[in-house]
C-alpha positions in Angstrom: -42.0 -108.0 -75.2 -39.9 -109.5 -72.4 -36.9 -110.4 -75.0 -37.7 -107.5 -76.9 -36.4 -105.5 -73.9 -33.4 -107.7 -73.2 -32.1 -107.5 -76.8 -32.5 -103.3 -76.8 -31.0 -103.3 -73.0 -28.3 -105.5 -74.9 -27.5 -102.8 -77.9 -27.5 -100.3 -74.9 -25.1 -101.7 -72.9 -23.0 -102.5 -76.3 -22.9 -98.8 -77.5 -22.4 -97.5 -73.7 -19.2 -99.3 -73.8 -18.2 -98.2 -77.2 -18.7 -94.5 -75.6 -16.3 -95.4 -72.4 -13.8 -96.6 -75.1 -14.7 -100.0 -74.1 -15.7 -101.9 -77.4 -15.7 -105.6 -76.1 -19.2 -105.5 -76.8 -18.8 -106.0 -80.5 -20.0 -103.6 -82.9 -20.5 -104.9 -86.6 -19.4 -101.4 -88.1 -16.3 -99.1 -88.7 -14.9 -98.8 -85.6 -14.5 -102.4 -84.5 -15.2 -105.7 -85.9 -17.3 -108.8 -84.6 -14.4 -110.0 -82.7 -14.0 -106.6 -80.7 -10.4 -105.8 -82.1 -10.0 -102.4 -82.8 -10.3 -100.9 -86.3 -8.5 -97.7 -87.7 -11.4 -95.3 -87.3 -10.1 -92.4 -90.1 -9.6 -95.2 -92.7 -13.4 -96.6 -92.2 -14.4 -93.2 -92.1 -12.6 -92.3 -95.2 -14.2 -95.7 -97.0 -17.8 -94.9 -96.0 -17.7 -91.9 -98.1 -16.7 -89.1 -95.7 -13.5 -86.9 -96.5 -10.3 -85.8 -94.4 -11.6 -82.4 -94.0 -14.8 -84.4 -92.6 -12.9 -85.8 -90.0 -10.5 -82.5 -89.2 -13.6 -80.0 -88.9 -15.2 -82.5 -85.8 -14.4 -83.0 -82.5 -11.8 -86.3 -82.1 -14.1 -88.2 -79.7 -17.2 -87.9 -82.1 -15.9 -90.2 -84.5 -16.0 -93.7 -83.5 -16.4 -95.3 -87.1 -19.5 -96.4 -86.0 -21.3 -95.3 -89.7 -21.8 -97.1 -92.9 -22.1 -94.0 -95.5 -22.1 -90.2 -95.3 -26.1 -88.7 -94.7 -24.3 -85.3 -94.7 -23.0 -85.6 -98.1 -26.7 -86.5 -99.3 -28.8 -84.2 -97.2 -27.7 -80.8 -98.7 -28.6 -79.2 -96.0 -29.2 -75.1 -96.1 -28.5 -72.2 -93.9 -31.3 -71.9 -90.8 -32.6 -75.5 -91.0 -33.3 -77.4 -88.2 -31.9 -81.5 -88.6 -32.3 -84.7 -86.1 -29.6 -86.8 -85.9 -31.0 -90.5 -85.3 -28.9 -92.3 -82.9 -26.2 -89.5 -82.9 -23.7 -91.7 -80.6 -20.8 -89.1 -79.9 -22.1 -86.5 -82.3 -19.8 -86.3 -85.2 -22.6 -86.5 -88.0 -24.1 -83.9 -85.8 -21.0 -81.7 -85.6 -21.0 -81.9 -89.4 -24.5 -80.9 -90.2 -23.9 -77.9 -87.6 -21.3 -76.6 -89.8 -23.9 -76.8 -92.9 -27.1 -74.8 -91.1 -25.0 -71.9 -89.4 -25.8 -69.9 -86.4 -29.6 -69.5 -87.4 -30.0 -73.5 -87.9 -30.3 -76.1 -84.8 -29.0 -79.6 -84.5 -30.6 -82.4 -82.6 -28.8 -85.8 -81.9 -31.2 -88.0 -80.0 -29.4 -91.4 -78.5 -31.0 -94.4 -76.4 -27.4 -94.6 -74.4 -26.8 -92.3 -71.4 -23.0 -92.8 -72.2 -23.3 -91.4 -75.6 -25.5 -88.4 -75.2 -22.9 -87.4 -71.9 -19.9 -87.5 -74.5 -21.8 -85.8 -77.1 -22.4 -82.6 -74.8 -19.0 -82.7 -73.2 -17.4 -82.6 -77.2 -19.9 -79.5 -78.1 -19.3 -77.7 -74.9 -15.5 -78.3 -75.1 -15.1 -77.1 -78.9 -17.9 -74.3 -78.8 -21.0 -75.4 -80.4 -23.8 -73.3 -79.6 -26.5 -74.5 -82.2 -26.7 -78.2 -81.3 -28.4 -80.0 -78.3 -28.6 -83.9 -77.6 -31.1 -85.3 -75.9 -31.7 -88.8 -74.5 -34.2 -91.0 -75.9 -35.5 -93.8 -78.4 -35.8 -93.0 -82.2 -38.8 -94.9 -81.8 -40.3 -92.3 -79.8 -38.5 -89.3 -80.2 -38.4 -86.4 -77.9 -39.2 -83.8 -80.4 -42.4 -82.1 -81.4 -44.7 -82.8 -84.4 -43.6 -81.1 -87.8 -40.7 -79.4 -86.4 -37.5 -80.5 -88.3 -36.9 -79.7 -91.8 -34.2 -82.9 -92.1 -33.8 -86.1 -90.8 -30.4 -88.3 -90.6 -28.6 -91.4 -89.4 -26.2 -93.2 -90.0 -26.4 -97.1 -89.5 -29.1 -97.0 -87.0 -32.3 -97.9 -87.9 -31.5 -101.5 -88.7 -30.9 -102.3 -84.6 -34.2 -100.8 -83.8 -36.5 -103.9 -82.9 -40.1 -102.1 -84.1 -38.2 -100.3 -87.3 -41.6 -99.5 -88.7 -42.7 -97.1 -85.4 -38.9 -95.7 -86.4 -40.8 -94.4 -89.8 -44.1 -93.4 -88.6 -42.3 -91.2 -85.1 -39.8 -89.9 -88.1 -42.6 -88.6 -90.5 -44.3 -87.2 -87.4 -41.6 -84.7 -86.6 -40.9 -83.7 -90.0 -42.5 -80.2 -91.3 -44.4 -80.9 -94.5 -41.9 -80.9 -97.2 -39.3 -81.6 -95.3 -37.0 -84.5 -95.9 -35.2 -88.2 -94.5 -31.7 -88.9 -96.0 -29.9 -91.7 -94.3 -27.8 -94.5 -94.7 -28.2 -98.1 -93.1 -27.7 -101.8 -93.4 -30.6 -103.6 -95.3 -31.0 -107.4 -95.9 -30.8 -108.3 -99.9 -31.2 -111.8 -99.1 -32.8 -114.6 -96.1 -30.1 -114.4 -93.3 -29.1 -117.6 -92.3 -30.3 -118.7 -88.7 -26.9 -118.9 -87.2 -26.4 -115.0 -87.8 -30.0 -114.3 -86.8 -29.4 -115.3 -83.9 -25.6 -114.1 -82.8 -25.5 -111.6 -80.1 -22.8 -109.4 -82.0 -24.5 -109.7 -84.9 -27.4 -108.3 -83.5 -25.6 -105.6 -81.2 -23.4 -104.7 -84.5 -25.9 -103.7 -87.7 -26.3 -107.3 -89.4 -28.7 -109.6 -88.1 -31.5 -106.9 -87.5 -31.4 -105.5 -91.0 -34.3 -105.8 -92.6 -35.4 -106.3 -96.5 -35.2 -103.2 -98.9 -38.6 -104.4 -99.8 -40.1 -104.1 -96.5 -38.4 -100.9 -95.8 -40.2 -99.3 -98.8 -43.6 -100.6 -97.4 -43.3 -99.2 -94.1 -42.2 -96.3 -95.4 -44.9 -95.7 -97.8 -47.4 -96.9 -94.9 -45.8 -93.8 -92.2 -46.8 -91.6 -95.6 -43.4 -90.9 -96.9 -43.3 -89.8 -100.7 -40.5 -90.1 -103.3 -39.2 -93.0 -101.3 -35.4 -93.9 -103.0 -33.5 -97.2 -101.9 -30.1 -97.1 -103.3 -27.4 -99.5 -102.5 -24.4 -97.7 -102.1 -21.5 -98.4 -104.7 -19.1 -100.1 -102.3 -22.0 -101.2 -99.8 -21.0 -105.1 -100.0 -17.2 -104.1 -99.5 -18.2 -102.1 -95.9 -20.4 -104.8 -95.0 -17.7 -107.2 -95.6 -15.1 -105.3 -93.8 -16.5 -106.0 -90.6 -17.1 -109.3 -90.7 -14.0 -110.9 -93.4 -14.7 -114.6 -92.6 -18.4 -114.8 -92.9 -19.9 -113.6 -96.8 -22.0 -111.5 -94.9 -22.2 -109.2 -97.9 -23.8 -112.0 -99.8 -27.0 -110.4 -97.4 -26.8 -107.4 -96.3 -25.2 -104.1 -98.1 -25.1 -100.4 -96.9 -27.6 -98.6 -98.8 -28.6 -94.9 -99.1 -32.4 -93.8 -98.1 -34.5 -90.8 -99.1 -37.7 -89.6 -98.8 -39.9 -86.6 -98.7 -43.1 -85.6 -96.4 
């Protein structure tokens, strides 16, 4: 429990200094690589699947390239529905998914990092957003009520979770009965080699906590999701890759895309 709580005050501190513009900490995604130099963030966001207009229609500090796919683009989200935002960092899926549910739908990004959730509410109180709130708290134990949200989402946050199967059964919780999970993460396809299970910036950055598709399915199926889809995303190995060049890391993880119903 003890070095449970040092790695997640690690991935804290990591994404806290992403959110002060401060990426030394090494994040494995988009927006910076394992050696902490800086990445173009509209280019990663354009690879991951999102478009320009994407990236236009949110505010500029949302977007960190932290993501490895596009949940918006797979939830088909509907006028008046209410959607949590996993690990929302500086809100930009958020912003997006705003945009989709209108004036009579709500957003909620929930985020572990004090940093992140502050610059979330300063970019929707700058640009106007009236239906979205963030709140501060662990997707493992979210702040939100039982069978309240029609739609869940994330984008590449899950796999840094250190009890991901509590993530499914707190997600299935929340979610009204029919509603739906659509996300996209970093999952293992193969053993990780010790030497990345146990780097820091690997495990601060989406690779060495990713767990197997088929252990993803199981804990999913045991929360009591239905019409559970893996799918590995067409350029998955190629994201995964882009983050860390030297390494084959694609050779055992991939971004994939994750559905299910309640």
């Amino acid at each position: 429990m003890k070095d449970k709580e040092k790695m997640r005050n690690r991935i804290r501190k990591n994404y806290s200094d992403v959110a002060q513009k401060d990426s030394s900490g090494g994040c494995c995604s988009g927006g910076c690589s394992c050696d902490g130099s800086s990445v173009d963030v509209y280019g990663s966001s354009l690879k991951i699947g999102y478009t320009l207009e994407d990236v236009l229609n949110a505010p500029i500090d949302s977007n960190m390239g932290l993501g490895c796919g596009n949940p918006i683009a797979l939830a088909n989200l509907k006028e008046g529905e209410v959607v949590l935002d996993l690990g929302s960092g500086g809100g930009f899926d958020s912003f997006l998914a705003s945009k989709k549910v209108g004036d009579n739908g709500l957003v909620i990004g929930v985020d572990m990092t004090p940093e992140m959730v502050s610059l979330a509410r300063k970019n929707a109180e700058e640009d106007g957003y009236r239906n979205i709130e963030f709140r501060l708290g662990e997707i493992e134990h979210l702040p939100v009520a039982d069978e309240s949200v029609d739609v869940i989402i994330s984008n590449c946050v899950i796999n840094l979770s250190l009890d991901k199967e509590q993530v499914f059964k707190d997600a299935y919780r929340v979610l009204k009965v029919g509603g739906r999970l659509s996300i996209s993460d970093v999952v293992a396809t193969a053993e990780l080699p010790i030497e990345i299970k146990e780097d820091l910036s690997m495990m601060t950055g989406c690779i060495a906590g990713a767990e197997f598709v088929d252990n993803i399915q199981k804990m999913m199926e045991d929360a009591g999701f239905k019409d559970i889809r893996l799918t590995p995303k067409d350029n998955g190995r190629e994201i995964v890759k882009s983050w860390v060049p030297d390494r084959n890391i694609e050779d055992y993880v991939s971004s994939y895309i994750i559905e299910a119903t309640k």
